[in-house]
N, C-alpha and C positions, 0 to 999 in steps of 0.2 A: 341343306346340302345342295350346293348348284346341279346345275344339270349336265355337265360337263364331265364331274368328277363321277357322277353313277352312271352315268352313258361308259365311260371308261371302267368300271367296277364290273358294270354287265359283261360287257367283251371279253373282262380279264377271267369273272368265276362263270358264267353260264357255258353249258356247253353248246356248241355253234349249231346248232337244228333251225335254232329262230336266227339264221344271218340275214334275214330277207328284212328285220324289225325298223317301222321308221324309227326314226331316230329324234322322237319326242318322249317323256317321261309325261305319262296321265297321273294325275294325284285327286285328282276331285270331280264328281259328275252330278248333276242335278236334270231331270227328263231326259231332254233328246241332246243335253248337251255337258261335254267335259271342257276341263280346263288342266293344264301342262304345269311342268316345275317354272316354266316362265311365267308365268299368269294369261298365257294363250288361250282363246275358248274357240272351240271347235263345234259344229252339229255332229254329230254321230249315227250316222246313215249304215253304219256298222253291225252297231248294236252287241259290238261281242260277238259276231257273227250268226247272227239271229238269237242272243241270249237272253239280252235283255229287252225282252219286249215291251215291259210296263218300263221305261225307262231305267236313269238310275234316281238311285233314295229316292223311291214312291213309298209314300207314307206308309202305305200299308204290310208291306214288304218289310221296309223297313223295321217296320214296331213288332212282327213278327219274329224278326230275325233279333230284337231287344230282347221280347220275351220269354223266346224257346232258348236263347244263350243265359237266361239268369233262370232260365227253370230243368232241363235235364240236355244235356248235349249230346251223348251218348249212351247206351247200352248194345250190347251183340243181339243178336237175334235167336240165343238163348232164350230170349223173353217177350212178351207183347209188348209193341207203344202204343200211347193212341194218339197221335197224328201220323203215324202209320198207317194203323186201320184204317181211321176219315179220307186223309188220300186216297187209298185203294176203293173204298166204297165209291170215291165220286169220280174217279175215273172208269169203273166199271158204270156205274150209272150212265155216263154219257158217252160211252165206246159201246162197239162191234163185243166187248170183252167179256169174260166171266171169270178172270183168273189175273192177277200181275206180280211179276216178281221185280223189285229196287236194287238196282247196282250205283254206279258212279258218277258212268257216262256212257254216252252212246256207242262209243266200242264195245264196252261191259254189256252193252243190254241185245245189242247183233250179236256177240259170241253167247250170250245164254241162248239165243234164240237160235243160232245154228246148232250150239249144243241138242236144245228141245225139239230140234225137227228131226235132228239126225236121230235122237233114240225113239221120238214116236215111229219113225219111218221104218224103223229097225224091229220095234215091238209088236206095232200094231199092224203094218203092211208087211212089210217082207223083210226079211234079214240080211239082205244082198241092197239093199236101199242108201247111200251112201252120201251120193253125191248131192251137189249144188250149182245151179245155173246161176249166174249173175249177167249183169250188162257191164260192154263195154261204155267206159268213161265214167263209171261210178265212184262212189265212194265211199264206203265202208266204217272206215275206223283203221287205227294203228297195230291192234296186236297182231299175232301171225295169222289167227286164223280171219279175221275182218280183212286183213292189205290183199289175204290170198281172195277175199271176195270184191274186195279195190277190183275196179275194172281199167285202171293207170297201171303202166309198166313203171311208171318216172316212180311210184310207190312200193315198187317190189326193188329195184336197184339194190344188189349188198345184203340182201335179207332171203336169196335165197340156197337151198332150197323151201319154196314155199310148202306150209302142207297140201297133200294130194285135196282129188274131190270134187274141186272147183273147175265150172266151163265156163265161157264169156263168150255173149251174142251180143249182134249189136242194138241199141236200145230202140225202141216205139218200132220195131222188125218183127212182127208177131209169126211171121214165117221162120226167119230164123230161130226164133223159142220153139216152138211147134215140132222142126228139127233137131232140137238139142234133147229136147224131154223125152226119156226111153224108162224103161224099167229099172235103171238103179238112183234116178231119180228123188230124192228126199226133197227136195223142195226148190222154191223160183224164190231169190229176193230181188227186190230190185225196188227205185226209188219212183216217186209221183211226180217230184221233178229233181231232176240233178242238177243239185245247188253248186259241190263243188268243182262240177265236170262243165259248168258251162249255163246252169239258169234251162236244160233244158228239159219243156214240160210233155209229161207221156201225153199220147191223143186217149181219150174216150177211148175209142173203139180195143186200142193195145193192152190199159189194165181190165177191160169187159174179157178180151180175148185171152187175157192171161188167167183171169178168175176161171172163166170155161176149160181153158188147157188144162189146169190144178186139178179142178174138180173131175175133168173126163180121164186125167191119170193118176191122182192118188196123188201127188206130190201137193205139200203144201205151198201156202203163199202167201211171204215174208212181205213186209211194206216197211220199209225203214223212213219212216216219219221223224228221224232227229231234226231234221233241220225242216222239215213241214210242216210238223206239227204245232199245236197249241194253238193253234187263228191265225197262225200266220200267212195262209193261204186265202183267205175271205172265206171259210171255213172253218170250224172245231178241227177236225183232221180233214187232211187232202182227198183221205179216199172219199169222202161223201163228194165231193166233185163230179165221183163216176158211178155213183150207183151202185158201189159192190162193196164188200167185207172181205178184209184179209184174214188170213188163219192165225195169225201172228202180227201185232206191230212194235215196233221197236219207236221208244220216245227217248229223248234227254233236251240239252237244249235251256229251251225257252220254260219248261216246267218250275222250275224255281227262278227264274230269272238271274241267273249267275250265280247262284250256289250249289256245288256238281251234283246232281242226282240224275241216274238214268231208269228206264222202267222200258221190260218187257208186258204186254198185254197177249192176251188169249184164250181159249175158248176151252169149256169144264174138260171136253174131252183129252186135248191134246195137253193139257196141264196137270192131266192125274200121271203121266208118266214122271215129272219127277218128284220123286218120291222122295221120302229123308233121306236126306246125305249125298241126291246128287247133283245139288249146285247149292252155292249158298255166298256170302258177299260181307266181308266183317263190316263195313261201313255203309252197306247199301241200306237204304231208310232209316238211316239214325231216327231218334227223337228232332233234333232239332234243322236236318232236314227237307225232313220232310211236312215239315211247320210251316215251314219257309216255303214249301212246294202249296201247300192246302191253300195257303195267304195270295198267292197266285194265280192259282187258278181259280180261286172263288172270283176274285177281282175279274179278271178272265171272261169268267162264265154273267156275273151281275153285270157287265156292261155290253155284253154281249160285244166284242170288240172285232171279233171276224168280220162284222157288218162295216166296223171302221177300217178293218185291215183293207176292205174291197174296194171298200170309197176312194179309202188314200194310195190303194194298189193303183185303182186309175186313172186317177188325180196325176200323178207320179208317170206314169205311162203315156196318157196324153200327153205331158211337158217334156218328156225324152222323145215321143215321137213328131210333136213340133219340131224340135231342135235339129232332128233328123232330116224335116221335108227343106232344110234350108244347110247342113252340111252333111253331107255323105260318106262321111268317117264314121257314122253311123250306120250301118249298116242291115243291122234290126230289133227291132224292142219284143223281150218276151216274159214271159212269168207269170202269176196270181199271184191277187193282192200283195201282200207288200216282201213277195221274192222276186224281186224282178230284174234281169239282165240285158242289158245295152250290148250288142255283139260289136264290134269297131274292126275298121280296114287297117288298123294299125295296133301296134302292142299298145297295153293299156297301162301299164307301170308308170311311165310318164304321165298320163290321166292322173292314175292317184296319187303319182306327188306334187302335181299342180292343183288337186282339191285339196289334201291336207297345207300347202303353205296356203290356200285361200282361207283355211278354216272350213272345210268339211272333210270328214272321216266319211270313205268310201271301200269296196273291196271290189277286189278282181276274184273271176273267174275262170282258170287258165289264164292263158297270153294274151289273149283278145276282150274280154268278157266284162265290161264294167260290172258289177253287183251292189242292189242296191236290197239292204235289210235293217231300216229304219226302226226303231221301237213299234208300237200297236199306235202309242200314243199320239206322233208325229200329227201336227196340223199345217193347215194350208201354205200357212205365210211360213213356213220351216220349210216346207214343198218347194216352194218356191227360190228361196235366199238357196237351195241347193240346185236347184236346173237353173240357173244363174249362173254358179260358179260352175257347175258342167259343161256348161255352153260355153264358159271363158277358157277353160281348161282345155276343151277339145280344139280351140284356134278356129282360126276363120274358114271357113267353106274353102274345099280346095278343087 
């Protein structure tokens, strides 16, 4: 089929949410890099936006996802799996965690986790306990109740009335949390860096000062790690960065490496409130899954790859911020390991369609915001052949 005629297919049956889509067809991907219905090959600095961190068709992934598709694909959670179980066991072995429940995706796994705040808050503190602080310019998830924890208005447009509950302070402002947090209080979520709001990274002292605020008022503290987590940061998870433990994390993402699984994490206490029957997920941790999850993060875990996420986070960094000391469309470089965003004095859409016709796949962050979320795997000379076409893309010093 050309690409012509499903570019025209797409327009005609999808419905228009994704009108923003370049206008290439991906049909093949091998590591850091795809290829188009033309026979185009691109790097992928994308990643699925941060999904596929071991690239694409890594062997091991791969032969997992052979295996667990010719061995059980499904069953409800009527029943035990066991690459369910082995999952859970190895992600409570190397988290803050004692408890995890599998959803979808990372929307699925913030609404359990607002779900479980709001009735621990309600059960075990007070009954007047209700609400949620979020930050302004966050990012949530789609359903109603994640968009009402969206710290974007451009996210709420058309959808509301949003549900009640929800306040919004502005982010790394520990004074302004400080003032929001009162007695109906259920919990703080908020991200370690906001990937989709701009690449920007909390300070030290903001998630130490949030940990203190939680603990000296009873409200918990939510860490939405979908897009942090897994090594993506030059860490296992972001929060070890700062020294502290959340009450709750929220994973999806980069855990299976593009095959959707989300997972809430957390602690015996606050995960004995739910009880049967009061959350549950028909597809969350299938058998085959969460196979495909185990096969990931073993890989993961045996190469210890946060070590490479941090190398090549400042591999990456140093060469955007060279590029910078010579054009000032640049404005400034920020993130951990390999989340990292290029801020620019100009809209960045243009950027990424002069990296995609060069042959690199890039995203933006907002308006301004280059974003870069290359696989784990990414090497030098990949490093490179991309701050190359960044530098060509961005035009000459002005």
């Amino acid at each position: 089929m050309d690409t012509k005629t499903l570019l025209e297919w797409s327009a005609k049956y999808h419905t228009p949410n994704y009108g923003s889509r370049a206008p290439i067809v991906l049909v093949r991907g091998d590591g850091v890099r795809v290829w188009d219905s033309d026979g185009r090959e691109y790097l992928d600095f994308g990643a699925g936006i941060a999904v596929t961190s071991l690239g694409h068709c890594h062997p091991r992934v791969t032969g997992a996802i052979q295996e667990a598709a010719a061995t059980l694909l499904h069953v409800s959670n009527l029943y035990h799996a066991a690459p369910q179980i082995h999952l859970a066991k190895l992600l409570i072995e190397h988290s803050f965690a004692d408890r995890v429940f599998f959803s979808n995706s990372g929307a699925e796994a913030n609404e359990a986790a607002l779900k479980l705040a709001r009735k621990y808050a309600r059960e075990r503190i007070a009954s007047d306990r209700f609400e949620f602080i979020a930050t302004r310019n966050s990012f949530h998830g789609r359903t109603f109740a994640t968009v009402a924890a969206t710290g974007q208005e451009k996210y709420h447009h058309g959808f509301e009335p949003l549900p009640p509950g929800f306040k919004h302070v502005a982010y790394n402002d520990l004074r302004a949390m400080e003032r929001a947090i009162d007695n109906r209080t259920a919990a703080v979520i908020v991200e370690c860096i906001q990937g989709e709001g701009g690449v920007h990274v909390a300070d030290e002292d903001y998630l130490r000062g949030l940990r203190k605020l939680c603990d000296q008022s009873g409200a918990l503290l939510i860490l939405d790690e979908i897009q942090t987590g897994v090594a993506r940061t030059g860490r296992l998870w972001c929060y070890e960065h700062y020294g502290i433990e959340p009450d709750i994390m929220t994973l999806a993402k980069a855990l299976a490496n593009g095959v959707p699984i989300g997972a809430m994490l957390t602690r015996e206490e606050i995960a004995s409130v739910l009880v049967a029957g009061t959350h549950g997920s028909t597809f969350g941790g299938t058998p085959f899954v969460t196979s495909v999850a185990l096969a990931t993060l073993t890989t993961i875990l045996d190469g210890k790859l946060w070590e490479r996420a941090s190398r090549m986070g400042r591999y990456l960094m140093d060469g955007l911020r060279a590029i910078q000391a010579s054009n000032p469309t640049v404005r400034v470089v920020r993130g951990k390991g390999l989340l990292i965003g290029a801020e620019l004095s100009a809209p960045v859409a243009p950027v990424v369609d002069a990296c995609r016709e060069a042959g690199l796949l890039v995203l933006s962050a907002g308006e301004r915001v280059l974003r870069l979320t290359p696989p784990l795997i990414v090497e030098e000379r990949d490093c490179d052949r991309a701050l190359a076409i960044i530098g060509t893309a961005l035009g000459p010093a002005g």
